[in-house]
N, C-alpha and C positions, 0 to 999 in steps of 0.2 A: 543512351544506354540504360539498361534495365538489368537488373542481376535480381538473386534471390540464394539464400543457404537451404539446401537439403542434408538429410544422413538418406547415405547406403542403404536401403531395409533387402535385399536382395542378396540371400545368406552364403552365396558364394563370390558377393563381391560384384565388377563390374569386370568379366571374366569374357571371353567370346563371345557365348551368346548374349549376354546384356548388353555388351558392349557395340555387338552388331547391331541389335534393334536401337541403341541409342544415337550411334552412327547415320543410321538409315534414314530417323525420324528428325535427325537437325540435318540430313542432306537436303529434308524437304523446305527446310525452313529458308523464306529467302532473306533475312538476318544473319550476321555473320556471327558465330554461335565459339564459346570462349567455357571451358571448365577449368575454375582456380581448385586446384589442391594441393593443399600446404604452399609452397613454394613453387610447385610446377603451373605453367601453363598450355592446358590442352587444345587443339584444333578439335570440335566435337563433330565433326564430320569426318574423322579420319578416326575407323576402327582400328589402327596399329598404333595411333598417339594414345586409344582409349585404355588400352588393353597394356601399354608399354608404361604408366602410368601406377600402374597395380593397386587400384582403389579395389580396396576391403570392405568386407559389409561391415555398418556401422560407422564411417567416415562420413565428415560432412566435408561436401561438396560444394561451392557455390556457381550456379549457370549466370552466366553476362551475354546477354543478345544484344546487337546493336545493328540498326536499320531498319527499313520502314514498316517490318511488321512484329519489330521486338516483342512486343507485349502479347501480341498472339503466339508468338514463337515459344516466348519463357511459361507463358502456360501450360503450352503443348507441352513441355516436357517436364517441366514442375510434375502434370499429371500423371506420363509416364514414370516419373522415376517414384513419386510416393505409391503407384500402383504395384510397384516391384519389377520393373520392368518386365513385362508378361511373364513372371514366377508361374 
């Protein structure tokens, strides 16, 4: 297992559409893909755990991939999310 903390920079938050592109881009990932915030834990392949979660811009988030291409996974999205997820 491999994680990392991000913040939110995506100034409405992880809202539908962000929340869809971040859904979409850990469906691809073949690691099983885990978003801690605060207290919750999110399925990040499921847009209605993303979005039901109500992560705010400005939150830090941490990504936990686990399986055999974790580390390629948690870059992929590390990248996406400090990009703003396509702002």
């Amino acid at each position: 297992m491999v994680s990392q903390k991000f913040i939110i920079k995506n100034e409405s938050g992880l809202h539908a559409r962000p929340a869809a592109v971040m859904a979409k881009a850990a469906g691809k990932c073949r690691s099983e893909v885990i978003i801690r915030y605060g207290e919750k834990t999110i399925q990040a392949k499921s847009i209605l755990n993303i979005m039901a979660a109500a992560i705010k811009s400005g939150s830090e988030i941490e990504i936990q991939c686990t399986g055999e291409t974790e580390e390629a996974d948690l870059k992929t999205l590390g990248e996406l999310i400090e990009s703003g997820l396509g702002e």
